[in-house]
C-alpha positions as CSV (number, residue, x, y, z in Angstrom):
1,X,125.1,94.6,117.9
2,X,122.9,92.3,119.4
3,X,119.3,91.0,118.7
4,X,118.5,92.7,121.7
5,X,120.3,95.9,120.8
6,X,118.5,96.1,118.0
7,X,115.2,95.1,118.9
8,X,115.4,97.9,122.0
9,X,116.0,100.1,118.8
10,X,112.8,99.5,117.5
11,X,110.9,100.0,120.0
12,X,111.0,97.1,122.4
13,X,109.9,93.9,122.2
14,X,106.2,94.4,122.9
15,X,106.0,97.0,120.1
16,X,107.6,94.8,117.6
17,X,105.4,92.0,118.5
18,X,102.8,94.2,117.9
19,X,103.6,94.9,114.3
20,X,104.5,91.9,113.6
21,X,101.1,90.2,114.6
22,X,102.6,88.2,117.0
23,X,102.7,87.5,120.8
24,X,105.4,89.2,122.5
25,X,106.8,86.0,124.5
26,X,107.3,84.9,120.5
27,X,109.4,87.7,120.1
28,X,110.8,87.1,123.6
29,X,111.8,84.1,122.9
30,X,113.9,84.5,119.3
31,X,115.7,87.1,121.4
32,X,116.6,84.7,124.0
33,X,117.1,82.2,121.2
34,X,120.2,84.5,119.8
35,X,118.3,84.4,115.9
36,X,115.1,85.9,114.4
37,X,113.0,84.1,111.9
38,X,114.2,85.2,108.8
39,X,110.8,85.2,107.5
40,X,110.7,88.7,109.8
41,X,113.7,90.3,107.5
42,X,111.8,92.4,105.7
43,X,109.4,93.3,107.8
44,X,112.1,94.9,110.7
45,X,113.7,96.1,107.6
46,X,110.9,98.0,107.1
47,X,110.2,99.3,110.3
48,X,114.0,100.3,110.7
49,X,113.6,102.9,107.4
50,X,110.5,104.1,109.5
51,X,112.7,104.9,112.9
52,X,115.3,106.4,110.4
53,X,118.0,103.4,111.9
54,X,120.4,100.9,109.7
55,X,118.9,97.6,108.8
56,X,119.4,95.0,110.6
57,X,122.2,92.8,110.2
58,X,122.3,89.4,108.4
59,X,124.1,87.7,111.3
60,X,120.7,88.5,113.6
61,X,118.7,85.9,111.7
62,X,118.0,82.3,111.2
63,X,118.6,82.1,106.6
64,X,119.5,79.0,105.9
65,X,122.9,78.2,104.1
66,X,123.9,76.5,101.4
67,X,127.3,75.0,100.8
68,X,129.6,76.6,98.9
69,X,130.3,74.4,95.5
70,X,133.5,74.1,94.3
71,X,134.5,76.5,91.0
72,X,136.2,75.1,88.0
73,X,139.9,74.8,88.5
74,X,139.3,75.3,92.3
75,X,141.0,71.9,94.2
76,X,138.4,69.6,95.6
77,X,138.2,69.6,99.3
């Protein structure tokens, strides 16, 4: 699924904008981008249990990441 995919499931980008309090060109543009703000997780989250759809995936956003430490016994790389 793509951001746009999903976003189109919602309701468009215009409508999402709207909920979100934002300008729809800012939506726009994290589409085009190919990530979402994580900071909007739990907001499309919500408005996903309201259209009765999955939540969005992970993958669709910008989290940050964290490298993975090694685990005792594990070899160091």
């Amino acid at each position: 699924m793509t951001i746009r995919d999903y976003i189109e499931a919602l309701g468009g980008y215009r409508a999402v904008a709207k909920r979100l309090g934002k300008r729809h060109t800012t939506v726009h543009t994290h589409m085009q981008a190919g990530a979402l703000p994580a900071a909007w997780y739990d907001a499309l989250c919500l408005m996903a249990h309201e259209k009765g759809i999955a939540e969005p995936p992970r993958s669709l956003f910008s989290f940050l990441t964290v490298e993975r430490r090694a685990e005792a016994g594990e070899a160091a790389a």
